[in-house]
N, C-alpha and C positions, 0 to 999 in steps of 0.2 A: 770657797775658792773663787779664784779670778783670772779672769783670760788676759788681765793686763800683767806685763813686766817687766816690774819694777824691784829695782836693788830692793836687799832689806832697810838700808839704811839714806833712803831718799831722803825722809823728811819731810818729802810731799807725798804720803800715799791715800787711801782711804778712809785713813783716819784722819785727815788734817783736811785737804779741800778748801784752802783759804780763796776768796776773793778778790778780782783785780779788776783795772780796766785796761785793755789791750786794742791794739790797732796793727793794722799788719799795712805794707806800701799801698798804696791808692783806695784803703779803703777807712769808713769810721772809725771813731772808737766804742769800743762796748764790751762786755761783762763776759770776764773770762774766769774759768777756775783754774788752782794748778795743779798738776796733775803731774808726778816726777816731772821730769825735765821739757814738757809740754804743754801747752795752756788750749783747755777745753771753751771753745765759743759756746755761751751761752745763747744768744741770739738763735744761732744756725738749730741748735739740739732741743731746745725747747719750744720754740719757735713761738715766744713772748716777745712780743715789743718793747716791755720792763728792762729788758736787757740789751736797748738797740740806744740807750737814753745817754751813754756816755761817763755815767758816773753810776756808782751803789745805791744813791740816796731813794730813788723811785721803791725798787725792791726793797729796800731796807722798809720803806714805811708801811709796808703792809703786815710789820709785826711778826710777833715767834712762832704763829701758825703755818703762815707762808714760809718761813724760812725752816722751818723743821720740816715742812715739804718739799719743799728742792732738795733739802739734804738727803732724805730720803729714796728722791730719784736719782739725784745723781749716783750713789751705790747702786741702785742699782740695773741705773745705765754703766757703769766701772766694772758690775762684777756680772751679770748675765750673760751668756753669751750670743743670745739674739740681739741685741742694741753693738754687736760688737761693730760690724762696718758703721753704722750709724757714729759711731763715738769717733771712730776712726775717721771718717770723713770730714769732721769739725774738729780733730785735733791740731794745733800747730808748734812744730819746736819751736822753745824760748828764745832761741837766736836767732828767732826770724822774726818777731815782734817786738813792738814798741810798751814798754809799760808807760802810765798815765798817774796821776793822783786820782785817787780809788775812790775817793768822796766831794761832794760839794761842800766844802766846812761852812756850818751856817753859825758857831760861835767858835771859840779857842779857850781855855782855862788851862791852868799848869797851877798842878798842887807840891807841896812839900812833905811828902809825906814818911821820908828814909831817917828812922831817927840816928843813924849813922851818917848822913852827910848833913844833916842839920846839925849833929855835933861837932862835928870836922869844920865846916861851917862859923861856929859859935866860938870854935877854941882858935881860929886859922883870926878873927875877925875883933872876937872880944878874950883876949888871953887873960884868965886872971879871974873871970865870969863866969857865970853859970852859964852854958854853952846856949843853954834852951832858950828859948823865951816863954814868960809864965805860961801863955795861952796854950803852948806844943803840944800836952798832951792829953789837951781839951777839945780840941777842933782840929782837923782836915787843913791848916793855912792853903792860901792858895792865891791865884791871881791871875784877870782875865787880861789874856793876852788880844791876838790879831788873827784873827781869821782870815785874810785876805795875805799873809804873806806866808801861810803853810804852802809848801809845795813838796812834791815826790822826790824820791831818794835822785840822787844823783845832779839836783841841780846846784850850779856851782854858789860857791857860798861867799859873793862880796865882802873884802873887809869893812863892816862898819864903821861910819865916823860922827863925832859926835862931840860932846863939851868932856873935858875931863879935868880932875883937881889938880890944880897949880899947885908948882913944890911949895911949902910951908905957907904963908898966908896969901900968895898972890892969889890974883884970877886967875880962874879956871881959863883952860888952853883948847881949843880946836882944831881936831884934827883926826886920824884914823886911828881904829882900838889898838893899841899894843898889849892887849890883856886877854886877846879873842879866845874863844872855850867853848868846849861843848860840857852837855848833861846826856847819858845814855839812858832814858828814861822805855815804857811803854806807854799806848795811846788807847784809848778807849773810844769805839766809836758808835755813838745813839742810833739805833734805828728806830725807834716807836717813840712820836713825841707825847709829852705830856703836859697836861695845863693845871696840874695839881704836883704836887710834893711828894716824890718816889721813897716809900721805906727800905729801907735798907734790904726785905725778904724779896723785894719787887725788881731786884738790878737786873735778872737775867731776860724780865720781860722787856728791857729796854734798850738795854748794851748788847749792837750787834755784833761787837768781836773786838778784837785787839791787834792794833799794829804796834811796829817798832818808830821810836820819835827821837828826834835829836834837838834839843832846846836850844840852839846856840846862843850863848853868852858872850858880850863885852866886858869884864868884868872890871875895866876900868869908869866905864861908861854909867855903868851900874851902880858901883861905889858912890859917885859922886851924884846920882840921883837920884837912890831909891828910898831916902829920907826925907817927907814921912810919907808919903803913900807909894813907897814900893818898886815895882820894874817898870821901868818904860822903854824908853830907847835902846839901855842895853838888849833887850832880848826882843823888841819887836819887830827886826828887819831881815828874818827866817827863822822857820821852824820845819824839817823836815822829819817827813813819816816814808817808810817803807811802802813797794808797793801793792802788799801783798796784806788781807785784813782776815788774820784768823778767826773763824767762828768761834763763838763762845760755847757752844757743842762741842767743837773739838778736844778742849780744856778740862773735860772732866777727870780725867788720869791727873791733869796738876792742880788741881785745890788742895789747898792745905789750908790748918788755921794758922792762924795771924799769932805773933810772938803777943803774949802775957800784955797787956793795958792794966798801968795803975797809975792815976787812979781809974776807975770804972766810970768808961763814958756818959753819956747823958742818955736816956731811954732812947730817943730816936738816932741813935750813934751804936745801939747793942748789936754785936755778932746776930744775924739769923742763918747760919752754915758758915761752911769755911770757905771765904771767897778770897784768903790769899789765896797764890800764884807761884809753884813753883815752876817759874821761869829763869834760866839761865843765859844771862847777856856777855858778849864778848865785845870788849873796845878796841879795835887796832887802830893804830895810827902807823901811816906810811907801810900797810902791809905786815906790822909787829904787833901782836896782842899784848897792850898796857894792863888791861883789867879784865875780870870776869865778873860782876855785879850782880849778886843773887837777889833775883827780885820777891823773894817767899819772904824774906825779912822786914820788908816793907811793915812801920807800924799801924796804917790807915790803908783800909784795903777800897780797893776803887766801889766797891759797894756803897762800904760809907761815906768816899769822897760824893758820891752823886746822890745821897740820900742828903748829906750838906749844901751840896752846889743847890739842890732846891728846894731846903726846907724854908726859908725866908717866902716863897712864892714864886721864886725863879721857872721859868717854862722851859720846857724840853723843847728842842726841834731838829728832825731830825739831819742829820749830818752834823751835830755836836761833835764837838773831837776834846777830850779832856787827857790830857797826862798826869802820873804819875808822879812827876818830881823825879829828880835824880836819885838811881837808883845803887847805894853804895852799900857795902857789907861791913864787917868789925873788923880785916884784915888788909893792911896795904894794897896788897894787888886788887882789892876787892874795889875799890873807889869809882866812881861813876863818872869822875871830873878830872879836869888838869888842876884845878882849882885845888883840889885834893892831893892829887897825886903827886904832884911838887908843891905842897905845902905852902899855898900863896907864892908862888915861884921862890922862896927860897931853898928849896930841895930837886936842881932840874932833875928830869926825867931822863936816862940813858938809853938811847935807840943802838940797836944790833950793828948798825953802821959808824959809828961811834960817835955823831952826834945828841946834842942834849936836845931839851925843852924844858921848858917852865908852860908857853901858853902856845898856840898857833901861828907857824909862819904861813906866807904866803907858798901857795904851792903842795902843804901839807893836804891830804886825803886823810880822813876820817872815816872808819867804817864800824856801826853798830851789826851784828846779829843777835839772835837768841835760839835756843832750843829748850825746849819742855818735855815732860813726860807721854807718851802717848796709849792710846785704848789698846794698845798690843804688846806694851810692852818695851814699843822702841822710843825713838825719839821724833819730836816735829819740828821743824824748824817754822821760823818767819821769815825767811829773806833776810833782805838787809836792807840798812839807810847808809848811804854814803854822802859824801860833798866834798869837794877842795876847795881849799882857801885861794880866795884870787886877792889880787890887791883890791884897794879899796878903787869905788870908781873916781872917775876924773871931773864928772861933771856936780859935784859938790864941793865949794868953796864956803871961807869966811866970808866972803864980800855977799854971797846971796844967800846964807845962812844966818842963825844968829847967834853965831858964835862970837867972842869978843875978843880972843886971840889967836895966836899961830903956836902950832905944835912945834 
């Protein structure tokens, strides 16, 4: 039993406990949990300095000892009823505080790993093709993005501009995306670094939890340069995550295994447990649910993405933030993309309002959630990542770029 009360169907109860960083008017920012519709100062209740640092990452690297310890007090500072004024006196309602980016990202990586939007992908791009490419159901694909332009939900989402393919053999033209897209992915965030090659049985010693991430895409920008080594531009000028990072403890009511591999990976790519993820993501655009993207389907489960990301030698540090790849199911509504969902814009998308879409205008808001299984039985959520689109800015031209024509 618990002196605290809370709906059944919070999402944030006792089972869930995800971490943030919060700041309330005239005071820092520092390490909060959430707790229904209130956010618990870690600072004030623990009375650790780990938690006074402004971001996850301090805490995070003291490893799954330390953090199966806080977990364990905070229940049962939640559910005791001597810590009850103590809890109470460091709680503060949501709408009285500021949320933060939750982590110091100290790299970025985005894998591919939905062999459903890889084939949507494959057929939207190469019709006629073998959707995949040989290597797909060999390795984890992936690709290291920007670490310095992740930022927290809500911040607004500049249209990018950049070089794009000229109609039929001209020069390419410069100018702002008219292709702009998101990907509703999950994020995976390191807390324990390593200076060796994680096996796939070793994820849970390292991965301290999972947010929700929105990959934004150019996907004209993209087109016309990710031939031959891949994304650049299009996807490097945001990335946002939720700001809320569920423990990986929380998650044990949604492991599931992973859909059937054939053929059978390579030894250090083998299942050790079932580290999918029955996560369930919802896309609204403009306040409308376009998709609901099941992320259990996923064929590379972030296990093995990170048991890939560093078997070459690659280092662990902590406040790595790695995704998932867009996250799309075998049915229409299921799609994780506009890229998808209007079939390379020739299928627009119908809003409640009676407007369409193909890709992002200016002024559109995007909002990712998810909810999962939880230890009781109900549901957990993650927050949300949101952003609107603004125009692109002002202070990027042809003349001081090096672009070589006008859009």
């Amino acid at each position: 039993m618990t002196w605290l009360d809370l709906p059944p169907d919070t999402g944030f109860g006792l089972d869930n406990l995800p971490y943030g960083i919060f700041s309330t008017p005239g005071t820092s920012a520092r390490t909060g949990v959430r707790v229904g519709d209130a956010v618990l100062d870690l600072t004030g209740i623990s009375g650790d300095d780990v938690h006074a640092t402004g971001t996850l990452n301090a805490f995070m690297a003291r490893g799954p000892g330390a953090w199966a310890e806080l977990r364990a007090d905070l229940i049962r500072w939640l559910t005791e009823d001597a810590h009850r004024g103590t809890v109470e006196r460091h709680l503060h309602r949501l709408d009285d505080v500021s949320l933060h980016l939750p982590i110091e990202v100290a790299d970025y990586v985005d894998f591919y790993s939905s062999e459903q939007h890889a084939e949507n992908v494959g057929r939207i791009f190469r019709p006629g093709s073998d959707p995949l490419p040989p290597n797909w159901k060999h390795l984890p694909i992936g690709y290291h993005g920007r670490a310095g332009t992740v930022a927290v939900s809500g911040t607004p989402v500049h249209r990018p501009q950049g070089q794009r393919k000229g109609p039929d053999d001209a020069a390419p033209v410069f100018g702002p995306s008219t292709r702009l897209d998101i990907e509703a992915e999950l994020g995976f965030v390191v807390g324990a670094p390593s200076a060796r090659p994680v096996p796939v049985g070793a994820f849970a010693e390292h991965v301290f939890g999972v947010c929700l991430l929105n990959d934004w895409s150019a996907r004209d920008l993209q087109a016309w340069e990710y031939v031959p080594l891949g994304p650049f531009l299009g996807k490097s000028f945001l990335t946002s995550i939720s700001p809320w990072v569920v423990p990986l403890a929380a998650l044990e009511a949604a492991r599931v295994s992973p859909p059937p591999r054939d053929p059978r990976p390579l030894p250090y790519l083998s299942d050790d447990g079932p580290w999918g993820l029955d996560i369930t993501l919802d896309v609204r655009l403009n306040g409308q649910t376009v998709s609901r993207p099941p992320a259990a389907g996923l064929y590379w489960t972030a296990a093995q993405q990170l048991a890939h990301l560093t078997v070459n030698g690659a280092t662990l540090r902590t406040g790595d933030l790695y995704g998932s790849g867009t996250v799309s199911g075998s049915e229409p509504d299921q799609r994780g993309s506009l890229l998808e969902l209007s079939w390379g814009g020739t299928e627009p998308l119908r809003l409640a309002d009676g407007s369409t879409r193909t890709f992002l205008e200016d002024g559109d808001e995007a909002t990712i959630t998810a909810t999962a299984p939880g230890a009781d039985g109900g549901r957990i959520c993650f927050g949300e990542v949101t952003g609107t689109v603004l125009a692109a800015r002002q202070d990027v031209s042809p003349s001081r770029g090096s672009g070589p024509g006008r859009s």
